[in-house]
C-alpha positions, 0 to 999 in steps of 0.5 A: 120585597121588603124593601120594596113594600117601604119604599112604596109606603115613603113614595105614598107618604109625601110630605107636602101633600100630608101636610095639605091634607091635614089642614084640610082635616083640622078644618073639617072635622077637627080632634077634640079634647076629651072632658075626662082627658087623661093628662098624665096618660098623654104625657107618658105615651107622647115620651114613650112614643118620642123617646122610643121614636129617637132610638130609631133614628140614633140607630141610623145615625151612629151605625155605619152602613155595613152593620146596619143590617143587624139593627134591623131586628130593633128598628122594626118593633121600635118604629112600631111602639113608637106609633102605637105610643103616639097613638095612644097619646092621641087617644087619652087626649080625645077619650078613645079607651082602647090600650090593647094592640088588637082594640088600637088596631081595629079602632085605627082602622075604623078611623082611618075609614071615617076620613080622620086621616089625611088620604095618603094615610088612609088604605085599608083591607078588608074581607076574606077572599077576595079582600078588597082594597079602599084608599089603593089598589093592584093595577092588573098590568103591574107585575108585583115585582115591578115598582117604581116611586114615580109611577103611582100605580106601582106605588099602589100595588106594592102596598095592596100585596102588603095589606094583602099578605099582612091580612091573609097573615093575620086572618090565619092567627086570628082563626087560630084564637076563635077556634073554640067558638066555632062549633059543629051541630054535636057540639065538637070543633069545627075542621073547617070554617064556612063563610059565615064563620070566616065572616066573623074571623074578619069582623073581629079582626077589623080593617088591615091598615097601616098601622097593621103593617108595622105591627107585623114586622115587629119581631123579638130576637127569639122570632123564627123570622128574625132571619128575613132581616139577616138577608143578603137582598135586604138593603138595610141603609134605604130601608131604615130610611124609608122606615124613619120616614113612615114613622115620621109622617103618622106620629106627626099626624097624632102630634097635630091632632093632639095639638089642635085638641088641647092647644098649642100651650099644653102641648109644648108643655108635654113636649117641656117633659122631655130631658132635651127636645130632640132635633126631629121633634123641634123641625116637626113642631115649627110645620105643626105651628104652621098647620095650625095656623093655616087651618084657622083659615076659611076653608074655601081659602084652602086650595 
């Protein structure tokens, strides 16, 4: 299933078709540089977010293909902190003032939802039971088994069983931190929750993205299911494969809208903190020059 689940998020993360989009974005409603901007804060979650990014993929390139199974259990928290820092990075550059994981993921969510991200970045899941899908969708015919990268609907129903298992997880933890305030007529705890009470349990837990996603695959080397990546049908090689590409594709996004805020200039400078640019990051700077050149552009000269 995991497997599968990444594979279908590198399928929805086409390159060509973020690199369109994000253009089209800058265009429309581009990031803008905070006037309190915290530059000592950008410059440390942007290395953070790299440095952490380059562990990733030395994991991937030193590790031969049969021990790269037992790598797995840090690929995932490092693909994840590597956004989040990223994410971050982002937000001391435009003065979003979430730091904790929970306000950064409800803020992503609601980002993600106002069209501040390029459209195949862009699905969520809200609400209780039924949870609904914006940005992708279970097609009724496709088994949850069946998945194949050419074909979009299974694309798409292999990441709403994602969101959908990752809300129903979350929804399930956030509960558990509410229950006190969830009180019966005399005072005492509630056993179980109505409607309403599961209304305020998914309002406070905000939209399951896919920042969401990676945040629940992290796991720590005492984490009961560290095992699941010990799993004889775990393919470790595409995998990791798959995973460096989601990565890929949301830290560039922050990387371009980081840029666009504060200029070209300034943002090669963070980038001049780091002990040596690693190859990874050169590649992607010389397609952000290209964005941003393409976004000064009229937009009706955009296709």
């Amino acid at each position: 299933m995991t497997n599968r689940q990444f594979a279908a998020l590198a399928a929805r993360l086409d390159k060509a078709q973020l690199r369109g989009e994000l253009i089209k974005i800058l265009q429309v409603n581009p990031p803008r540089v905070a006037a309190l901007h915290q530059e000592d804060e950008v410059r440390k979650w942007a290395t953070n977010g790299w440095n952490t990014e380059r562990i990733l993929r030395l994991t991937a390139d030193l590790l031969p293909s049969d021990q790269l199974e037992n790598a797995l259990q840090w690929a995932f928290p490092q693909a994840y902190y590597s956004v989040f820092a990223l994410t971050l990075a982002l937000y001391k550059t435009t003065g979003q003032t979430e730091t904790s994981h929970a306000g950064v993921l409800r803020s992503f969510g609601d980002r993600v939802a106002s069209g501040r991200y390029p459209a195949c970045l862009s699905f969520t899941a809200t609400g209780v039971e039924p949870i609904a899908f914006e940005g992708t969708a279970k097609a009724s015919a496709v088994s949850s088994l069946t998945f194949d990268p050419r074909i979009p609907e299974t694309v798409n129903t292999q990441i709403a069983q994602f969101l959908k298992g990752t809300r129903e997880k979350d929804l399930k933890e956030q509960k558990r931190k509410m229950l006190k305030s969830f009180k019966t007529k005399n005072g005492g705890r509630k056993k179980n929750l109505t409607e309403e009470d599961w209304g305020k349990v998914s309002e406070s837990l905000g939209r399951t993205s896919i920042l969401s996603l990676l945040y629940r695959k992290r796991i720590k080397s005492n984490y009961g299911d560290i095992d699941t990546f010990l799993n004889p049908n775990i393919i470790a090689a595409p995998l990791l494969k798959n995973l460096i590409h989601v990565v890929n594709c949301v830290n560039f996004t922050h990387e371009v809208c980081i840029a666009r805020a504060v200029g070209l200039a300034a943002y090669r400078q963070l980038q001049a903190q780091l002990s040596r640019t690693p190859e990874f990051l050169q590649s992607r700077t010389v397609e952000l020059v290209e964005i941003l050149d393409a976004a000064t552009k009229s937009p009706a000269s955009i296709p």
